[in-house]
C-alpha positions in Angstrom: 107.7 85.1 33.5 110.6 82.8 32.2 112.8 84.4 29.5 111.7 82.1 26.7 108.3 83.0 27.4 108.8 86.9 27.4 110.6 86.7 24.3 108.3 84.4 23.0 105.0 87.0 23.9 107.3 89.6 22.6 107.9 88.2 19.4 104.7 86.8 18.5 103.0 90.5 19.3 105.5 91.9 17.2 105.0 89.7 14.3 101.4 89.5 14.3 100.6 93.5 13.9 103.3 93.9 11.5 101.7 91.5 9.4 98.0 93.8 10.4 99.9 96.3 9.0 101.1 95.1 5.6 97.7 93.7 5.5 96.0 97.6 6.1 98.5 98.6 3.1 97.4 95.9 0.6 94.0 96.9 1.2 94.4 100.4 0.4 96.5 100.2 -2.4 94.0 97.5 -4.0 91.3 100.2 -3.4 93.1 103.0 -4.7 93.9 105.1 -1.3 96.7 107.8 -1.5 99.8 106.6 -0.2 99.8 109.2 2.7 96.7 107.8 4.1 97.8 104.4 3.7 101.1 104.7 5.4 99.1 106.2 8.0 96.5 103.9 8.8 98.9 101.1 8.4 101.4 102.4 11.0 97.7 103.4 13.1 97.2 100.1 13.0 100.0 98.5 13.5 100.6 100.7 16.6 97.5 99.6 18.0 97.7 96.2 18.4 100.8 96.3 19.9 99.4 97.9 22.5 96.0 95.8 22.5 98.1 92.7 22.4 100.1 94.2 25.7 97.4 95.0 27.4 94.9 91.9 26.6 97.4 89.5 26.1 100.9 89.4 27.8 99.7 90.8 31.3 96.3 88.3 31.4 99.0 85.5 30.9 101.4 86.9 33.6 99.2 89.4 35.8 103.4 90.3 37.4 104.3 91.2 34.2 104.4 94.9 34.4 107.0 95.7 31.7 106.0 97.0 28.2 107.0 94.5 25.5 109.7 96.6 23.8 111.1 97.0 27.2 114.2 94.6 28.6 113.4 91.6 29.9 112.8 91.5 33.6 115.0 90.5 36.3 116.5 87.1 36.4 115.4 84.6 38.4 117.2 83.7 42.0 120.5 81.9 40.8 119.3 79.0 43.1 116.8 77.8 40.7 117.9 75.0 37.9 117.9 76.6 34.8 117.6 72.8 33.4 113.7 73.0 34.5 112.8 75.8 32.0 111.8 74.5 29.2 111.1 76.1 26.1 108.2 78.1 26.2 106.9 77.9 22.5 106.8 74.1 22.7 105.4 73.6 25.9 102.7 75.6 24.9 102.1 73.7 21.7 102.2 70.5 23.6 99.8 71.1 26.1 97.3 73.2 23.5 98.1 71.0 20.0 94.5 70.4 19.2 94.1 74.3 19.5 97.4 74.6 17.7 95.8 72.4 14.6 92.5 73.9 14.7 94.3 77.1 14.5 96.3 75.7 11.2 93.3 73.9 10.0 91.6 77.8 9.4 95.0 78.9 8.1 94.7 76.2 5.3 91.4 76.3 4.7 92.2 79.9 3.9 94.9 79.0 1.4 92.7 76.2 -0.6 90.1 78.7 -1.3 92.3 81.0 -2.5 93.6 78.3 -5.0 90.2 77.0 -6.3 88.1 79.9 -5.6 88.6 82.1 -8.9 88.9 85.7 -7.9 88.5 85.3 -4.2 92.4 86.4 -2.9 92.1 89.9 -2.6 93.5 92.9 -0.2 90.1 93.0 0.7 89.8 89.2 2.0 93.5 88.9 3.4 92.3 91.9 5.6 89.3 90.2 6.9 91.1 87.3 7.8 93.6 88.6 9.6 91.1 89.8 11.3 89.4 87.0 12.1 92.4 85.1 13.0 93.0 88.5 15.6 89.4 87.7 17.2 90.3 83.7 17.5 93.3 84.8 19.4 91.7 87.2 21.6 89.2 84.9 22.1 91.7 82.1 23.0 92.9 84.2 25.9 89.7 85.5 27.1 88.7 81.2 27.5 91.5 81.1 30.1 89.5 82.8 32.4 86.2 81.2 31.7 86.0 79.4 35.0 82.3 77.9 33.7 81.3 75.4 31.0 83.6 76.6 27.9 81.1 75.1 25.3 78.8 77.8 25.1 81.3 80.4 25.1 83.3 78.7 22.2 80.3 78.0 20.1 79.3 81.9 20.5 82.6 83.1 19.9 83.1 80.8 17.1 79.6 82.2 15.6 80.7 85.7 15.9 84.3 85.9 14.3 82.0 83.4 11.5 79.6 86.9 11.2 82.4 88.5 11.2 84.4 87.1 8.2 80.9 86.7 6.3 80.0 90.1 6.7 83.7 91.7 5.7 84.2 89.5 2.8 80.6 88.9 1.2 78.5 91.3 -0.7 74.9 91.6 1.0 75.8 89.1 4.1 73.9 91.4 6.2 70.7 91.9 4.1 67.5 91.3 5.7 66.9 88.4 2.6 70.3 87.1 3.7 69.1 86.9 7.3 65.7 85.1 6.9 67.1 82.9 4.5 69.9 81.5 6.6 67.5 81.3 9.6 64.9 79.1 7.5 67.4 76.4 6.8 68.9 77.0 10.2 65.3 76.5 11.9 64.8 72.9 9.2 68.3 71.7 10.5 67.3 72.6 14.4 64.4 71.2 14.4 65.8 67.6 12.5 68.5 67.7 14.9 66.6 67.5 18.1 65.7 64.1 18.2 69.5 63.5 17.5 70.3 65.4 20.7 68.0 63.8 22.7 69.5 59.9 21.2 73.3 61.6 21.3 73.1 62.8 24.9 71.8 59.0 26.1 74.8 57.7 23.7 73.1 56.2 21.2 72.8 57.4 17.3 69.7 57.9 14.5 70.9 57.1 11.3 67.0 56.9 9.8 66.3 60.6 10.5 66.6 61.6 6.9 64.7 58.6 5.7 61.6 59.2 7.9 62.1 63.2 6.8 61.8 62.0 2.7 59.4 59.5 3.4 56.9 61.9 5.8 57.6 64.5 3.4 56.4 62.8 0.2 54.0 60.8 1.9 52.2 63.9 3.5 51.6 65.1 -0.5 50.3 62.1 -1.3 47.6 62.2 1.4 46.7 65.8 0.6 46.8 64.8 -3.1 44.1 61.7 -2.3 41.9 64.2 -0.8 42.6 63.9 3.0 41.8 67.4 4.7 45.4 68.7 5.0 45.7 69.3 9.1 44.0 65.6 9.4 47.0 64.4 7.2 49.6 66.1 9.4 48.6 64.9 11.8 48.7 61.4 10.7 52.0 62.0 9.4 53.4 62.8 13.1 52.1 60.2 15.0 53.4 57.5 12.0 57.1 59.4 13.1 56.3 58.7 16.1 55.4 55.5 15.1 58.6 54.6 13.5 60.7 56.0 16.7 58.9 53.7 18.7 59.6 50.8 16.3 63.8 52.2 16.2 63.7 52.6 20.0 62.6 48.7 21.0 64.9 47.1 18.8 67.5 49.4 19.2 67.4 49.1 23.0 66.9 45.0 22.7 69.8 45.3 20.3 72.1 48.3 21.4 75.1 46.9 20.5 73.9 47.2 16.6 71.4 50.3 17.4 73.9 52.2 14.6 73.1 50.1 11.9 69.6 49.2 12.8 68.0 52.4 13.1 69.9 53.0 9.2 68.4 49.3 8.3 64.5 50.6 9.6 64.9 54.1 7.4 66.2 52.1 4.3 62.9 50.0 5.2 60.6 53.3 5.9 61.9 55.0 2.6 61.3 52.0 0.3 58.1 51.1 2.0 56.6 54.5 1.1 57.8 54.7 -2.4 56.4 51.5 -3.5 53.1 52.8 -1.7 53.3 56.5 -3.7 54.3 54.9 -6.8 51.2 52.3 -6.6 49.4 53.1 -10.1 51.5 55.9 -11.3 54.5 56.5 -13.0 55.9 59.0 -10.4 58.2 56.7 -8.7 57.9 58.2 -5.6 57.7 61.8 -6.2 54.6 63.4 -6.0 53.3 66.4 -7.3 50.0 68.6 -6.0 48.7 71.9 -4.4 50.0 72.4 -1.2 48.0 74.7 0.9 48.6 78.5 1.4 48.9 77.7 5.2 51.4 75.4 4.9 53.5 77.3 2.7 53.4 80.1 5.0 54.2 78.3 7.6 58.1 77.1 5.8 58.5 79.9 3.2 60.9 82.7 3.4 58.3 85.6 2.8 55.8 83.7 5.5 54.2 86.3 7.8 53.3 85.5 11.9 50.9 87.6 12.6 50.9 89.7 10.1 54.9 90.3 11.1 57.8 89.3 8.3 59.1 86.6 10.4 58.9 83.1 8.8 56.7 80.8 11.5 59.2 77.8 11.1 61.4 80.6 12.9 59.2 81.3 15.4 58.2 77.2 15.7 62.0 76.5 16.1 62.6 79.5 18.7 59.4 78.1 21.0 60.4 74.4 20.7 63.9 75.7 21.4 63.2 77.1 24.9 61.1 74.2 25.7 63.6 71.8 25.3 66.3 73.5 26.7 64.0 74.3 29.7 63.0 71.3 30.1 66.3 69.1 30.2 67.6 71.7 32.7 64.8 72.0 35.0 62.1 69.0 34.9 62.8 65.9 36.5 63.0 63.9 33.1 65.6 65.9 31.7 67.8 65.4 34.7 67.2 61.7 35.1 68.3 62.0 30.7 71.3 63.0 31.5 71.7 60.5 35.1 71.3 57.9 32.4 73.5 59.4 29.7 76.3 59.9 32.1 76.2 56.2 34.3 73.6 53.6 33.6 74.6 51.4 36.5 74.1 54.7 38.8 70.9 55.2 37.3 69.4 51.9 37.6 70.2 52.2 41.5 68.1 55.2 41.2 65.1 53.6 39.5 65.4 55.6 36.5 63.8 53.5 33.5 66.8 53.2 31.2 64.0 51.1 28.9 61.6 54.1 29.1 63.7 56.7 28.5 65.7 55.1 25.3 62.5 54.3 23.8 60.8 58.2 24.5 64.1 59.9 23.0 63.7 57.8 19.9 59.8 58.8 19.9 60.6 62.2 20.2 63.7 61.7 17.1 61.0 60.3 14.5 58.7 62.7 15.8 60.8 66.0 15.0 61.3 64.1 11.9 58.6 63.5 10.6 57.7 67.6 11.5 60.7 68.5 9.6 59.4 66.8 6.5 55.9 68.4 7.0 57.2 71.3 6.5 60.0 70.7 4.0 56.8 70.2 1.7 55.8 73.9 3.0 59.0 75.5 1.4 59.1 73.1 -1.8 56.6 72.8 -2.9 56.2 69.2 -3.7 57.0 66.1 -2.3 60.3 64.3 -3.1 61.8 61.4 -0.6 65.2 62.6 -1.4 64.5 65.5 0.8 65.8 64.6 4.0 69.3 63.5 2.3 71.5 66.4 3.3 70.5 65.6 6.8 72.2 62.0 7.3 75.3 63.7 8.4 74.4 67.0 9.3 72.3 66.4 12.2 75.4 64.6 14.0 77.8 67.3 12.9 75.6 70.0 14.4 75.6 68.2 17.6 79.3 67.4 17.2 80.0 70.6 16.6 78.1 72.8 19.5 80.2 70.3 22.2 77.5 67.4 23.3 79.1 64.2 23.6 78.6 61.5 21.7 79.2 59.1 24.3 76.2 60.4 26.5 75.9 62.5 29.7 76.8 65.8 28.3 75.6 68.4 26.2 72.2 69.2 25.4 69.9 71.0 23.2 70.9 74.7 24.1 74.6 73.6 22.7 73.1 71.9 19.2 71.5 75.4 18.4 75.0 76.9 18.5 76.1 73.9 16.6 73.3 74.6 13.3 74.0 78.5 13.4 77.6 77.5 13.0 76.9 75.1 10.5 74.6 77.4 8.7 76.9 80.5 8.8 80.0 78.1 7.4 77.4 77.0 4.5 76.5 80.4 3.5 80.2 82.1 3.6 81.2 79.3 1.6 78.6 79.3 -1.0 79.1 83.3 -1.2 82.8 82.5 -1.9 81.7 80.5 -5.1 82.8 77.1 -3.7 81.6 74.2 -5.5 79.7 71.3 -3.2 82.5 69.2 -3.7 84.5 71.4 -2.1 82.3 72.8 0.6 82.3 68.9 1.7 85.7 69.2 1.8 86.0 72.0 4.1 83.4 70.8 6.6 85.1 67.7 6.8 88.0 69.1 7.4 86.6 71.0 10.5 84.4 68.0 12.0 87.2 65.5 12.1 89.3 67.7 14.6 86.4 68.1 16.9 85.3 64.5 17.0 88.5 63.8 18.0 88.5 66.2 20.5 85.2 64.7 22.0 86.6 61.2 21.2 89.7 61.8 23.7 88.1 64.1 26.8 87.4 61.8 29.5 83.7 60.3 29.4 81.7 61.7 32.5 80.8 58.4 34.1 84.9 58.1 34.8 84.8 60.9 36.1 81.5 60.0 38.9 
C-alpha cells in the first residue's frame, strides 16, 4: 500500500471513532448518565472501532497490509519505481467512486435539513443513531467490493437494513406490531401498482396512466356495487376493463413508441374523465361515490384483516403470492426470458422469433391489470370510492423501480429488485413522517435521493452495447 493511501486509511479510521466517541458522550450526558460511565463507554467505543475499522476495513482493501494503524508506515517501495505515478490516494478514490462520494453527502445533508426544519428532532439521541448508520453504509461499502455477483440486490438489502436501523433508533414505536402491518399494507398497494411498471420498464417503455386507471377502477367499482351489481361480479368486471385499457395503451403505444410516454398519460387523462362524467351522471357527487362496501372486501385491504383466522392483512399475503410468481416466472419460464431477450436487444430478438408485438402489448395488459386490482382494493381500505386515489402513484411506481436497480432502458432488472425498491420507499416514508416532516418536505428529500440514482442508471452502459 502507497504512503498516501496508509495515511489516508489511518486518518479516516482515526477520525471517524473519535467522532463515535463524542457522539457516545452527548448521548449520555443528554440522558443524564454519570460522568464515569460516560467517559467509559465513550473511550469503549471509541476503542472499538478502531480496531473494527482495522480489521474490516484497512486489511480487506490491502490483504499485505499486516501493520496495525497506529503503527509506522511500512517499508518503502524499491527506489526504482517513479514516485511521479503515485497519485494521491484520497482523490483517486473520489474520482473513480464520486457518485458514491455524493450519495454519501446527499445522507449527510439530508441529515442537516431536518435538523433545521424538524422542530425538536437534533438530539444526542439522533446524532448517535446516525453515526451509526453512516458506520453501517461504510461497512457496507467495503463488504460490496467483494460481491463478485449482481450488486443490486445486495445494495437494496443493505440499504433496507441501515433504513430499519435508523427508524428503529430514532422513532418511538418503529418496531410495534401496528407499525409493522401498517407499513406492509401500503408497501403491498405500492407492490402490487408497481408490477405492471416493471414489466413496461424492463421492455423500456413507461406507464404514465397507472394512477388514472387505479382512481377510475377504484371509484368505478363503488359505483357498480352501489347500482346493485353482486360485488365479486363487479370485480370482476373491473379487472378485465384494466385489462381492457392495457390492451388499448399497448397497440398504440407499440404503433406509436416513439410518443408511448405521453400517450399512455393522454389514454389515463381520457380513462379518468370518461368515468367521472359516467359516476357523476344524475348526481351531484362529481365523481366520488359513496356506499357500503362489503365486509369481505374490507378484510381483504384493512390493517386489522385476518387470513385464516391469522392477523395478517390478505393484501399482504396477495402481494407475497403474486410476488413469487412473478419473480419465478421471469427467471424460469420461457416468457420471462424471451422479456428480457427483448428488453436487452430487439434486433437479436426478432432473429430469434420472439414477438416484440406480443410481448409489448401482454406487459401493458398485465400494467392495467394490476391497476385496476390495486384500485379494487384501495376501495377495501377506504372505504369509499374517490378517483383521486391512485394520485400518489404517478411517480412512485417509477421511483420504486428506479430505486431497487431495474433499468429504465430495458433488459435489466426485474420484479424481485422492485420489491426492494417499495420496502425502501416505504421505510423512507414512515421515518420521515415519524420525524414530523411536512409533505412538502418529504418531497423534497425523495427527490433528492431519486435524482442521484437516475443518473446513475442513466450513465451505466445499456446491456444491448454490451451483447
Amino acid at each position: 500500500m502507497k504512503r498516501s493511501a496508509f495515511l489516508f486509511f489511518k486518518g479516516l479510521g482515526l477520525l471517524f471513532a473519535v467522532l463515535c466517541g463524542i457522539g457516545t458522550a452527548v448521548l449520555g450526558w443528554f440522558d443524564g448518565a454519570d460522568w464515569m460511565n460516560i467517559v467509559a463507554y465513550s473511550i469503549a467505543v471509541t476503542g472499538l472501532i478502531l480496531w473494527g475499522w482495522y480489521h474490516f476495513s484497512v486489511r480487506w482493501i490491502n490483504e499485505e497490509l499486516k501493520q496495525n494503524i497506529f503503527t509506522k508506515m511500512p517499508k518503502e517501495e524499491e527506489k526504482g519505481q517513479d514516485s511521479e505515478d503515485e497519485e494521491n490516494f484520497f482523490f483517486k478514490n473520489i474520482r473513480e467512486h464520486k457518485w458514491k462520494t455524493i450519495a454519501f453527502l446527499g445522507v449527510i445533508l439530508i441529515f442537516i435539513f431536518v435538523s433545521f426544519i424538524a422542530e425538536n428532532f437534533f438530539s444526542g439521541r439522533t446524532l448517535v443513531s446516525f453515526l451509526i448508520f453512516l458506520a453501517f453504509v461504510i461497512f457496507m461499502g467495503v463488504i460490496s467490493r467483494f460481491i463478485k455477483g449482481t450488486k443490486s440486490v445486495f445494495v437494496g438489502i443493505s440499504v433496507l437494513i441501515g433504513l430499519f436501523i435508523i427508524g428503529s433508533l430514532t422513532i418511538p414505536g418503529f418496531l410495534t406490531l401496528m407499525n409493522m402491518k401498517s407499513m406492509l399494507v401500503f408497501a403491498a398497494f405500492l407492490g402490487l401498482a408497481t408490477v405492471g411498471q416493471t414489466f413496461v420498464a424492463m421492455l423500456g417503455g413507461l406507464d404514465l396512466s397507472i394512477p388514472f386507471v387505479i382512481g377510475s377502477m377504484n371509484v368505478a367499482l363503488m359505483s357498480l356495487i352501489s347500482k346493485g351489481v353482486p360485488p365479486w361480479l363487479a370485480c370482476v368486471a373491473i379487472l378485465l376493463l384494466g385489462a381492457l385499457i392495457g390492451l388499448v395503451n399497448g397497440i398504440l403505444s407499440f404503433r406509436l413508441q416513439g410518443q408511448a410516454l405521453i400517450l399512455t398519460l393522454g389514454v389515463g387523462f381520457f380513462v379518468k374523465g370518461g368515468v367521472q362524467i359516467l359516476v357523476a351522471m344524475g348526481t351531484f357527487s362529481a365523481g366520488t361515490v359513496f356506499g357500503v362496501v362489503p365486509p369481505w372486501m374490507t378484510n381483504l385491504a384493512s390493517m386489522n384483516g385476518k387470513t385464516i383466522g391469522l392477523p395478517i392483512p390478505p393484501v399482504v399475503i396477495i402481494w407475497i403470492v403474486a410476488s413469487i410468481i412473478i419473480i419465478v416466472g421471469l427467471r424460469l419460464t420461457k416468457w420471462g426470458r424471451h422479456l428480457y431477450a427483448l428488453g436487452g436487444s430487439r434486433l437479436s430478438s426478432s432473429r430469434l422469433s420472439i414477438s416484440e408485438r406480443g410481448y409489448w402489448i401482454g406487459a401493458y395488459v398485465i400494467s392495467g391489470f394490476f391497476a385496476a386490482l390495486t384500485g379494487a382494493l384501495l376501495l377495501g381500505w377506504s372505504g369509499g370510492g374517490f378517483v383521486g386515489a391512485g394520485d400518489i402513484y404517478l411517480f412512485t411506481t417509477i421511483a420504486a423501480v428506479v430505486i431497487g436497480g431495474t433499468s429504465l432502458l430495458g433488459g435489466y432488472g426485474g420484479y424481485g429488485l422492485s420489491v426492494i425498491g417499495v420496502l425502501i420507499l416505504q421505510i423512507v416514508t414512515t421515518v420521515l413522517i415519524g420525524w414530523g416532516l411536512s409533505w412538502e418536505a418529504q418531497q423534497f428529500i425523495l427527490g433528492l435521493l431519486i435524482i442521484p440514482m437516475v443518473a446513475l442508471y442513466a450513465r451505466s452502459p445499456h446491456i444491448r452495447s454490451q451483447i
